[in-house]
PANURO-279556 format. One record per atom (N, C-alpha, C): residue in one letter; z, y, x. Coordinates in pm, whole numbers, plus 50000, padded with zeros to 5 digits. Each point is the difference from the previous one (the first is absolute). Layout:
# residues N
AZYX
...
//
This chain:
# residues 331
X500004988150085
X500005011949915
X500005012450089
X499095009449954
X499905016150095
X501025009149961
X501195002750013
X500845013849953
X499125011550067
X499975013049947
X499675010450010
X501645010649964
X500205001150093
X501415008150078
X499885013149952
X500735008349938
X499755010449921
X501425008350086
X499555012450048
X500925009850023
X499965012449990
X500645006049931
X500005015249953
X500665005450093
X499925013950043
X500815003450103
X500365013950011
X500745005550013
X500255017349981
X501105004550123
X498995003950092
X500915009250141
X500824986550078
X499824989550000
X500964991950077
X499074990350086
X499825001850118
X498814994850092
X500344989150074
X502105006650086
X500344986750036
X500044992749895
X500845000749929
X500064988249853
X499114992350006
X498735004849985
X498834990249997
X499544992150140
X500295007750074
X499664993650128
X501154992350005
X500994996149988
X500464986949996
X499594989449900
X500035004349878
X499294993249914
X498984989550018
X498695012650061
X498664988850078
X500444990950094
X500695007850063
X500794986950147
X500274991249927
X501094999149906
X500134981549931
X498994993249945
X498595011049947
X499314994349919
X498884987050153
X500165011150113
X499254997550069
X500894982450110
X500965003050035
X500744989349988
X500024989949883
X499324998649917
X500224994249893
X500034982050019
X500304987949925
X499784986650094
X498834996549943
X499585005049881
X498384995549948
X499845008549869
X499294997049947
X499705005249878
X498305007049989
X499555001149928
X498085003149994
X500565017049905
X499995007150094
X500815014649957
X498875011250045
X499895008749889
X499455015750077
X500905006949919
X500395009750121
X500755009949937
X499715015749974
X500075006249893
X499415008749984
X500925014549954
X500135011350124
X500805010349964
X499735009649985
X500555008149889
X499425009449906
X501035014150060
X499295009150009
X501015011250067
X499375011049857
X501365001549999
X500525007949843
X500375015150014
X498855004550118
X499905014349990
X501325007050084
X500094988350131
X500805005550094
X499575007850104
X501475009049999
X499655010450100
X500274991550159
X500484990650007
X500364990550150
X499154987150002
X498535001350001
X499304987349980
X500684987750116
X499004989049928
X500774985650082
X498364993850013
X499195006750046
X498374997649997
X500624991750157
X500725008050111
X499464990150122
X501384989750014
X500894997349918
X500394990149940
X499084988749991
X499515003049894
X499034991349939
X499084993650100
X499345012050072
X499224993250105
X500334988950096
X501365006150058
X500554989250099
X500354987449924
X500534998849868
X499584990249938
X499164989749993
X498835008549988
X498334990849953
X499854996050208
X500395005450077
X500294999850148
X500094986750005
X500974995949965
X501224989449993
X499614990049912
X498634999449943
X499054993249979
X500564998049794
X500995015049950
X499904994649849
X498915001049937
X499864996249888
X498985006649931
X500215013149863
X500095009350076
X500995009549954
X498425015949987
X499714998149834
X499555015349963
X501005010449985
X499785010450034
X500805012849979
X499135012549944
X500485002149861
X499565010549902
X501135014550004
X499385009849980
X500195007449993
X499845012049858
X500965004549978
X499475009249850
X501255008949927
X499415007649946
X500985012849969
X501334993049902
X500875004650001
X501714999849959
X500005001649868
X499904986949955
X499974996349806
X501714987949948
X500624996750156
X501124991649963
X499334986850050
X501444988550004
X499254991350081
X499804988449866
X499925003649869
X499114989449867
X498445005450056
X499585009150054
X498735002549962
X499524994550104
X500885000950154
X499654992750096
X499554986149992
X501234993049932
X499594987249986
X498514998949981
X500085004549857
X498734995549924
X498875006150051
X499985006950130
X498785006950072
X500044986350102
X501134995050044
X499614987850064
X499784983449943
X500495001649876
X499424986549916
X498565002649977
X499425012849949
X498375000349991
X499224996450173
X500844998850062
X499284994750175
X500754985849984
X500344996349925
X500254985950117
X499084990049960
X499564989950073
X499614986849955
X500814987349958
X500895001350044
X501044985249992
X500154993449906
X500264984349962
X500654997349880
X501465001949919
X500835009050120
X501385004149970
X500005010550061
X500475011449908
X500685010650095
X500825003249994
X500585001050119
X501475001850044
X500795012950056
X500785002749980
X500435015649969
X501634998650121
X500095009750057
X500994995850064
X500435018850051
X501385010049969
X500105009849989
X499964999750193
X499205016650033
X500125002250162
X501425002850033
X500884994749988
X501335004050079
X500534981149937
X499014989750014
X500284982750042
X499414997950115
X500764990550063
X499684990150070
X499804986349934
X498754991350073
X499864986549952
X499774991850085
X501374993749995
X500134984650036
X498884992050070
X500104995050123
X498184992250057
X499784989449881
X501504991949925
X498874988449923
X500205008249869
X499565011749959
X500295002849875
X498694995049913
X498784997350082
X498625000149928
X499884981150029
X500524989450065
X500344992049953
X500254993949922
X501365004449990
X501164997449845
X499045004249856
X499615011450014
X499315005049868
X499084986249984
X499544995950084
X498184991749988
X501114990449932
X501004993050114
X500314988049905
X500525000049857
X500805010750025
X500915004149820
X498535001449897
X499005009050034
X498894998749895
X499344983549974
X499934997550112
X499384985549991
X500824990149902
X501035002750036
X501184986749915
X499825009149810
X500285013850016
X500285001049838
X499025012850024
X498605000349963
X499255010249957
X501035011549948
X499265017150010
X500715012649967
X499435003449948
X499255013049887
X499095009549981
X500855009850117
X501345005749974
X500615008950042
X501374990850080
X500865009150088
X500864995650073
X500625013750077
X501154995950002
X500985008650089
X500904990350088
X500645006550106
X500864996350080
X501355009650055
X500594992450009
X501565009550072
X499445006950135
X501375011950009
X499845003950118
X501114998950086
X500225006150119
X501484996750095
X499525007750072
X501625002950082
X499655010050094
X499694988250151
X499485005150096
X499824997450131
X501105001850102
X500594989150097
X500795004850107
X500015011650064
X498595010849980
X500135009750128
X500035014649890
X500104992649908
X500655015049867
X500855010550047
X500125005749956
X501675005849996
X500805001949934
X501125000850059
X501064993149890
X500255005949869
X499245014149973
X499845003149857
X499234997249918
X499115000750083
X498444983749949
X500624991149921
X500864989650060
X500414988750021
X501085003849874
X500975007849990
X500935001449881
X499085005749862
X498825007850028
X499485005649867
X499344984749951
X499164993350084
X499634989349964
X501004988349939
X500754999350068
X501214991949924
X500185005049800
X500715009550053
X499955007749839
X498974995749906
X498435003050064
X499035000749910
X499704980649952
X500554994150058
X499744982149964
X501124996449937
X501445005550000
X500894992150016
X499955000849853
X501194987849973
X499994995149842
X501345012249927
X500705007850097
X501335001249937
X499455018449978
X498605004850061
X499615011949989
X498835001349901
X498964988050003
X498894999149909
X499534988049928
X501214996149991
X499504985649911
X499334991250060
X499705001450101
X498664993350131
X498375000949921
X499945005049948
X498435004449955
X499615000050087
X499885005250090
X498585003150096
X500314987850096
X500414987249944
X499504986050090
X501144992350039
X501065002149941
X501274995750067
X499754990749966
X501134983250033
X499924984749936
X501045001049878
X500475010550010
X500834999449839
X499815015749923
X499064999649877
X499685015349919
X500424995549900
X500055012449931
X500215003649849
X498765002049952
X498594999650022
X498714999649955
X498874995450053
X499114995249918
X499114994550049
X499035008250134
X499904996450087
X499055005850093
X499405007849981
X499205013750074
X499065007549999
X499515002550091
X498704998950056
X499514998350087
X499825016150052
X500675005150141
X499695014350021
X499055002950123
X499565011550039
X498895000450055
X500304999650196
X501305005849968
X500344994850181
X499854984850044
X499754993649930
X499324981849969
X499104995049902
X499185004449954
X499434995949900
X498594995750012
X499324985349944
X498614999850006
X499884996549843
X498305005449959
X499244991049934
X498894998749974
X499124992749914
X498574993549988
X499295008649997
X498575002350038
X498875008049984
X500134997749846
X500124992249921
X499685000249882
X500865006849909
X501174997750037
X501305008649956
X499185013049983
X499545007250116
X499485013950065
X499295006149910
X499054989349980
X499124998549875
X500315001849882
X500604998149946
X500404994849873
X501495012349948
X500655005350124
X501145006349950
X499545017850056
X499354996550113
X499785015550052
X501045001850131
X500075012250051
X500495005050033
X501595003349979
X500515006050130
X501345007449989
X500145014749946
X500724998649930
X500375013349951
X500975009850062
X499085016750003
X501415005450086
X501055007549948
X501184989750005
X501325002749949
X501144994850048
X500995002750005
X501154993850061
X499584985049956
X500774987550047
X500334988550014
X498484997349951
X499055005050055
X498944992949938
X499234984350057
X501204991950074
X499524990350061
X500554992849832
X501635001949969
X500344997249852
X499034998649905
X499805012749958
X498854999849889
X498524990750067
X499435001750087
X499014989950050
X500604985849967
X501014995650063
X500564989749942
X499854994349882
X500625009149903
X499914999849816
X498774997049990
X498835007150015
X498724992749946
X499324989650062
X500795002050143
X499164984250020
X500834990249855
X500834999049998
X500794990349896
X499625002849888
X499625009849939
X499865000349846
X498664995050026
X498794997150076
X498855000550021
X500094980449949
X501114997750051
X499984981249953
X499734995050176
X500045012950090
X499604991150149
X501454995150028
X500294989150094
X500804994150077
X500785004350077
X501365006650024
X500725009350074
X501194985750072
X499885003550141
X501094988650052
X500885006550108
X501064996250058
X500885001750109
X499714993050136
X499635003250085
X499484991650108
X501365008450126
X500924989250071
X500755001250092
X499285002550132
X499405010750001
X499125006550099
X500665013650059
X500765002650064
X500255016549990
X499645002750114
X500115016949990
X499315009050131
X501305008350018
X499775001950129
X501195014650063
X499775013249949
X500815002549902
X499865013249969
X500985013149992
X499225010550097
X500925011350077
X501185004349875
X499035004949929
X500975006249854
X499725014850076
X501235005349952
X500555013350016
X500685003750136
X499845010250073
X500594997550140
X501285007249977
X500565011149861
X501285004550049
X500504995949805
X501135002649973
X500545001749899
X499525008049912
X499705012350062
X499425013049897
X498744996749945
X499084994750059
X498854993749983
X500224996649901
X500764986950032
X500144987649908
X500545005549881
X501075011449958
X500565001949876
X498575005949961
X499015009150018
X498945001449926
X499314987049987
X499864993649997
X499194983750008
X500324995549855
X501384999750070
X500414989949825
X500375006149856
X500625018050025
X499845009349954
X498704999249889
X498285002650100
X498804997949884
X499984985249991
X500424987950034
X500174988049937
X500615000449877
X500935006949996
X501234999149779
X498715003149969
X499655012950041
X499105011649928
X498994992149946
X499124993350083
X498524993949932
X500744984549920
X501115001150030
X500294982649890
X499975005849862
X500655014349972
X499525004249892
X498545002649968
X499455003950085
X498254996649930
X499174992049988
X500594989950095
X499694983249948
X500124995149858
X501335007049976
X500694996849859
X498785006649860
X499475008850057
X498865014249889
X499114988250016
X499304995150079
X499144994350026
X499934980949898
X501174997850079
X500024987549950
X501234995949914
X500345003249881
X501535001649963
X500954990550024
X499104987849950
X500994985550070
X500334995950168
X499515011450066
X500114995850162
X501075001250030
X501265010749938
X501295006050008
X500824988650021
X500794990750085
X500844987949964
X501245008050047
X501044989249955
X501125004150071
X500785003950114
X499524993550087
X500054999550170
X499325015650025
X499065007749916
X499615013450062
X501025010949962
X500664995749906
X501135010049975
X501244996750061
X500214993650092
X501564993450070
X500125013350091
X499395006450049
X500015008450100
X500495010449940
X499295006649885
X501005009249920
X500945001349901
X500194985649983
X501144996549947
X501235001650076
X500104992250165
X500615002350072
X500445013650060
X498805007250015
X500475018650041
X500885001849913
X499824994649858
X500665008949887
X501634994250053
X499914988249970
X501734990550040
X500415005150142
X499185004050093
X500535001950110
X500435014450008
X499705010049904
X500075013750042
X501514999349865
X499854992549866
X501325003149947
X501234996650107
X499864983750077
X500754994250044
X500955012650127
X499265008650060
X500205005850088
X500835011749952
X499365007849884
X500665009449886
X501634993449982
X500014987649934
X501334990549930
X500764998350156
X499704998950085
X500764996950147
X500445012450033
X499645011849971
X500445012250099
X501005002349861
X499735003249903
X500485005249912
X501564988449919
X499484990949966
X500994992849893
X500744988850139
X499564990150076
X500384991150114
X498904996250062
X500114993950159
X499375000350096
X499544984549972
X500704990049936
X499574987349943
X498634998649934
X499735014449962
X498424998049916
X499284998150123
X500305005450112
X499085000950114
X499804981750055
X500374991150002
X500314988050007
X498984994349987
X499354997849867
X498544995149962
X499385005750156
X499465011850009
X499015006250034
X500424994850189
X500994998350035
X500774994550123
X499054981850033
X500754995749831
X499434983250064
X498335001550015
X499185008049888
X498905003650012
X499595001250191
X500315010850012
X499635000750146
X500194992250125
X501304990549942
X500174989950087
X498784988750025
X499854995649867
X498974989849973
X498345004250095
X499935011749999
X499095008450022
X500014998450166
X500995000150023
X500265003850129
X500024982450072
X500594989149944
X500024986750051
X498934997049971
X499045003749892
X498594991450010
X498995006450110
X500375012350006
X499055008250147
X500474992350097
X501034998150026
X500734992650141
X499304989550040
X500024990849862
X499944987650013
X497714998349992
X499975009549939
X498384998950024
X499265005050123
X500705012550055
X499285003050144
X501364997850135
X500864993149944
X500965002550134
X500335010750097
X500265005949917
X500205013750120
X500975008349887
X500635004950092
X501215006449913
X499675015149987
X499075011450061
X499195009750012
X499274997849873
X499044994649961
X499274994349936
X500695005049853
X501084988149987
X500904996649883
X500775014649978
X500455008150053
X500605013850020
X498545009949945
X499324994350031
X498785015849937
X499514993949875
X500054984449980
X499714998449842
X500225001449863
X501635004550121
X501115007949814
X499355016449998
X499245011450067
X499675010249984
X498804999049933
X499174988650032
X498754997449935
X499814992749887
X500944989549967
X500224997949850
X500505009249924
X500815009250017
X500335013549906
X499225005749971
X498545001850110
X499025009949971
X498824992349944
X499834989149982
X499084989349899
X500554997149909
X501444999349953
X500435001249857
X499735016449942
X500525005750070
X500175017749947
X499235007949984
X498654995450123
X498415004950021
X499554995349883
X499294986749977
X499634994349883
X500705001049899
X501144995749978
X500415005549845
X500555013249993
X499765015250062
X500205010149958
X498325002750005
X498834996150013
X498805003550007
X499674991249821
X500534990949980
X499994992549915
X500265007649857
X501495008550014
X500765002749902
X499225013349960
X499475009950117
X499315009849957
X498604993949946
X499014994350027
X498764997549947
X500214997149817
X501314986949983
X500164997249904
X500505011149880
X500795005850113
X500595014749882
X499225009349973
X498875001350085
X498895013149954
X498664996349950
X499464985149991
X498924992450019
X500524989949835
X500724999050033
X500284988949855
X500815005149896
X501205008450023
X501155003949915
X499445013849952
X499395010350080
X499435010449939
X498504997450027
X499304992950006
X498805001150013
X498745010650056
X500985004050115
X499225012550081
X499284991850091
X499585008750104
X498755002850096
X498955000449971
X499105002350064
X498325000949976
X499614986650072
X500884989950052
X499294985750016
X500084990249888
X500835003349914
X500244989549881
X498604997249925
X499415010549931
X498734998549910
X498994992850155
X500005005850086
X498634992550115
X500514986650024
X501254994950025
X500504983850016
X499594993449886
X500065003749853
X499734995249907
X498595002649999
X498785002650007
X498784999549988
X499734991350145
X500244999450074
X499854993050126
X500144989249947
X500964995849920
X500434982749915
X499104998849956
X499155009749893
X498644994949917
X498855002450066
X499955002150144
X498734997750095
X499215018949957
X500585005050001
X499295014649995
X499935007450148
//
């Protein structure tokens, strides 16, 4: 099978130039990879070159700053492959990652597919704690790939392949927050085949905290327009996050004010938090920056959450509500 390697890219050159390095290290796979520069002011053109150097088979496009949905789909109209595979420029991939895929497709056919991500030994250690946060079961339910969730899989685009025919048949990415999500949704309502394949890639994430609280911040935000879009997509596991801000900000109120016992919950909370970081990256650094970064992926996401829902659903403002809803009926 041919994957056709899809990368969008905006101002980040090393990023990518490590990227190609794994692709180019790779242990096999029948791969061209194809990167789309999204109207950056720091091109990664001789990136690329030393790449194709290094004997990949690596096109590099170029074109004015529309977001990286439009990128994609400026590089799905170039590819040839029978899978294309999507992988965000701030991953690394694994030498047998194009292996594993051949055999996992071979044993149980995909239309579509996603895979987990992890951080890499040469991370840093805020890397390494935001990433923790973003998998773990006691911060996100393990959605994005853990071995124990609260929901069925969704395949996201820092890992994601699927069929030329899918391509065909569903279109393009749309540009909007979580739009690897919504891509998701129609591959599935479409009746194509969506699976979990134990494949993951190294992925940077966010390099500081501040970053990262805007990250998950427009993450609440677009789960509410997932919700405009698709009403039944809303499950329970997307509201734990602002459920919790809410319990965690009375709990803190009831501790200063009435006894310090309310504070207790929110204590074993962080403990748990703190022994599963330990016990997943071994390092006690690590486990120490994962309690600042789970506060800011509960508080980011469900205070981005609580506003979308309160101005987007409860009063029915913005000027994106009526365009999300015609976007549903293909306008």
């Amino acid at each position: 099978m041919k994957y056709s390697v899809i990368i969008p890219v905006y101002n980040r050159p090393d990023e990518v130039a490590e990227l190609l390095a794994s692709l180019v290290a790779r242990d096999g796979g029948d791969v061209e990879v194809i990167v789309v520069e999204d109207g950056s002011t720091v091109p990664c053109r001789e990136q690329c070159e030393a790449a194709r150097t290094a004997g990949l088979d690596v096109r590099y496009y170029a074109k004015p700053n529309e977001g990286r949905s439009i990128a994609r789909n400026y590089g799905m109209e170039r590819a040839t492959g029978d899978y294309m595979v999507f992988f965000d420029s701030d991953c690394v991939v694994p030498p047998a990652y194009f292996p594993r895929l051949d055999a996992a497709l071979a044993a149980t056919p995909l239309d579509c597919y996603g895979g987990p991500d992890a951080a890499h030994d040469s991370f840093s250690d805020t890397q390494k704690a935001i990433n923790y946060t973003m998998t773990a079961f006691l911060t996100t339910g393990g959605i994005r790939g853990g071995k124990v969730r609260l929901e069925k899989f969704v395949p996201r685009t820092f890992n994601m392949g699927f069929s030329h025919r899918v391509y065909e048949r569903v279109g393009g990415f749309r540009e909007m927050f979580s739009e690897d999500i919504d891509m998701s949704t129609r591959i599935r309502l479409a009746g194509f085949t969506i699976g979990y394949i134990d494949d993951p890639v190294w992925h940077k994430r966010r390099v500081d905290l501040a970053k990262f609280w805007r990250q998950v911040h427009v993450f609440g935000m677009s789960r509410i327009t997932l919700r405009l879009l698709y009403p039944d997509s809303l499950k329970l596991v997307h509201t734990l996050p602002a459920l919790a801000l809410a319990v965690g900000v009375a709990l803190v109120v009831l501790g200063i004010v009435v006894s310090p016992w309310y504070l207790l919950a929110l204590g074993l909370y962080a403990l748990g938090i703190f022994i599963g970081a330990l016990a997943a990256t071994r390092s006690l650094r690590v486990a120490l920056l994962a309690l600042p970064a789970a506060a800011i992926q509960i508080g980011g996401y469900g205070s981005g959450f609580i506003k979308a829902w309160f101005t987007k659903i409860l009063l029915g403002r913005g000027r994106d509500v009526q365009q999300e809803i015609e976007m549903r009926r293909g306008r």
